[in-house]
C-alpha positions, 0 to 999 in steps of 0.5 A: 201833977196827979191833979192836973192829969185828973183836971185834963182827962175831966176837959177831954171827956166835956170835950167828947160829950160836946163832940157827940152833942154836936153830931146829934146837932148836925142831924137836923141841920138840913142842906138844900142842893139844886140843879142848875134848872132846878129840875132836881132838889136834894135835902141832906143832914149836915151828917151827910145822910140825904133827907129827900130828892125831888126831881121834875117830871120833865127830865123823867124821860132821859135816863143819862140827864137825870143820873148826871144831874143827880149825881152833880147835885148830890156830890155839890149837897154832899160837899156842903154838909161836910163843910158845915160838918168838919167846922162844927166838929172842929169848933166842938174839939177845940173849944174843949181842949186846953191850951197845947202850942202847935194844937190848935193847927190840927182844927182849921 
């Protein structure tokens, strides 16, 4: 049993190293998000932090344009990179934990 305790406490510290890995990973998985005219880009990390905005000089001159599209464009990049990064996180955890009925529920 003392054994199989030590066997399990070295997979759940593979499975944390694999974990923060995976996070240093996901800070060069890069996410592009457009606005439906392509009037602004956003470039975020899978980590969810933004890498850079470009907006068109055409809607510089409509304060309330910009801010919703801004706002629309970066909630949309912002869901992606939580998509990409909650898989991957999961996928990190799972693949190093041991068989436990009922566990694997708790990574989809």
């Amino acid at each position: 049993m003392f054994g199989d305790m030590m066997g399990m406490m070295g997979k759940l510290k593979e499975t944390q190293q694999k974990v923060e890995e995976t996070k240093q990973r996901l800070n060069t998985v890069l996410i592009d998000e457009k606005s439906i005219d392509n009037a602004i880009k956003v470039t975020i990390t899978a980590n969810r932090t933004i890498k850079s905005i470009e907006i068109d000089e055409s809607i510089l001159n409509d304060k309330e344009q910009l801010e919703d599209y801004l706002i629309i464009t970066l909630n949309k990049a912002i869901e992606k990179a939580t998509q990409v990064n909650e898989t991957e996180l999961a996928a990190a955890a799972k693949d190093g934990l041991p068989n436990i009925p009922g566990m694997d529920s708790l990574f989809k």
